[in-house]
C-alpha positions in Angstrom: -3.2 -36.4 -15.6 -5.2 -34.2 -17.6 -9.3 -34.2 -18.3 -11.5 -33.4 -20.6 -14.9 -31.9 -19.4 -17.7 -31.2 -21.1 -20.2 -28.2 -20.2 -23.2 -26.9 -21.8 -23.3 -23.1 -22.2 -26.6 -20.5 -21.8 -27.5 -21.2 -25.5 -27.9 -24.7 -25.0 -24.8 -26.2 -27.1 -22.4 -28.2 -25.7 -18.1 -27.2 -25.1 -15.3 -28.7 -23.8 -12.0 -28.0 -22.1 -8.7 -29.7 -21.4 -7.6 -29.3 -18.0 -3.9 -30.1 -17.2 -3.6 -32.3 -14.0 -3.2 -29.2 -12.1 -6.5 -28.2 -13.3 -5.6 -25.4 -15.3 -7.9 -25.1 -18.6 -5.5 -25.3 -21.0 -7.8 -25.7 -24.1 -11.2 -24.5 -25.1 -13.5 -25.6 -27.8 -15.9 -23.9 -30.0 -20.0 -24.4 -29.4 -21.2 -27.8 -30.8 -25.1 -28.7 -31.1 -24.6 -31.9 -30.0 -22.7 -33.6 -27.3 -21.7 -36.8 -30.0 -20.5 -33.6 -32.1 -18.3 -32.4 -28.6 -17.1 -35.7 -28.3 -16.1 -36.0 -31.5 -14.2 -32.8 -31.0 -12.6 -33.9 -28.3 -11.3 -37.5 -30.4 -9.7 -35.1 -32.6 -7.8 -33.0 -30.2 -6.5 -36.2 -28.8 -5.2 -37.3 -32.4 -4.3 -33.7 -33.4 -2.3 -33.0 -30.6 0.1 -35.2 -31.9 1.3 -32.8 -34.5 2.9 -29.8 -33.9 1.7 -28.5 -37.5 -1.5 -28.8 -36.4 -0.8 -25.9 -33.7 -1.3 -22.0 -35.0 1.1 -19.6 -33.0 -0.5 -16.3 -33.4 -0.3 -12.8 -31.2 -3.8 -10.8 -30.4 -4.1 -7.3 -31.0 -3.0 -6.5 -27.8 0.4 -8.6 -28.4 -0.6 -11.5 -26.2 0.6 -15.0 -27.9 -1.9 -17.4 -27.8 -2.7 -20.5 -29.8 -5.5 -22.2 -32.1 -5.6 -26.2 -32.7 -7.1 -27.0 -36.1 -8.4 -30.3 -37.5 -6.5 -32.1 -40.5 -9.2 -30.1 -42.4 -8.0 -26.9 -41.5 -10.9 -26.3 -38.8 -10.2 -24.8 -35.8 -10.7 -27.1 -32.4 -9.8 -25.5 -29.5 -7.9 -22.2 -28.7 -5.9 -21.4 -26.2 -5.6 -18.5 -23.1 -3.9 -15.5 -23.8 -0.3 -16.0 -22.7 2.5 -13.6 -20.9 5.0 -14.7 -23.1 5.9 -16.7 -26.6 8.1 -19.5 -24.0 4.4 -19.8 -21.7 2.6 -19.8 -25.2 5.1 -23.2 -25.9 4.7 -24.5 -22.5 0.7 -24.6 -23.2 1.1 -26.5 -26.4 3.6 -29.0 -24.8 0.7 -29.4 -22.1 -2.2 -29.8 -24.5 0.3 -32.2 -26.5 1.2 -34.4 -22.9 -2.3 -34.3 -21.8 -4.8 -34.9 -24.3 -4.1 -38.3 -26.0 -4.6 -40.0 -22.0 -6.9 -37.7 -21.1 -10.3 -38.8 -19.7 -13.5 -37.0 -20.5 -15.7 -35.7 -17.5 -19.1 -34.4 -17.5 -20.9 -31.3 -16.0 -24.0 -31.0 -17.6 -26.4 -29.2 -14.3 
């Protein structure tokens, strides 16, 4: 069963990842200001998960396939690692898609 866990970074705002039950991060948010703000980020990855349209396949500069989860209004929630290969970049999103709707949220704050 996958996690959530929220962190707070140097500058002081708040992230989360998904972590597959293997705990693998399998999902990384953007900065929030708030932790109600990172919660609320992490509601929407649990409800926009659901839908594959909600998923942008895209390739870096360097050809790696990777992945970006965006909010119903077009705002990205979460990207992904940089993946081998466009079948590993499908096996993340399946992941993300299994784990996040059951997912619980953890915290490390220290």
């Amino acid at each position: 069963m996958g996690s959530f866990v929220i962190s707070k970074r140097k500058n002081g705002e708040f992230q989360f990842v998904l972590k597959a039950g293997n705990g693998q991060v399998i999902l990384a948010s953007e900065g929030y200001t708030t932790k109600a703000a990172c919660e609320n980020g992490i509601e929407s990855v649990k409800k926009n998960s659901q839908d594959d349209k909600r998923f942008d396949r895209l390739e870096a500069k360097n050809g790696k396939p990777y992945f970006n989860l965006k909010a119903t209004n077009g705002q990205i929630i979460g990207n992904s690692e940089m993946y081998e290969s466009v079948a590993a970049r499908e096996n993340g999103i399946a992941s993300v898609a299994k784990n996040a709707p059951d997912a619980d949220v953890k915290e490390d704050l220290e």
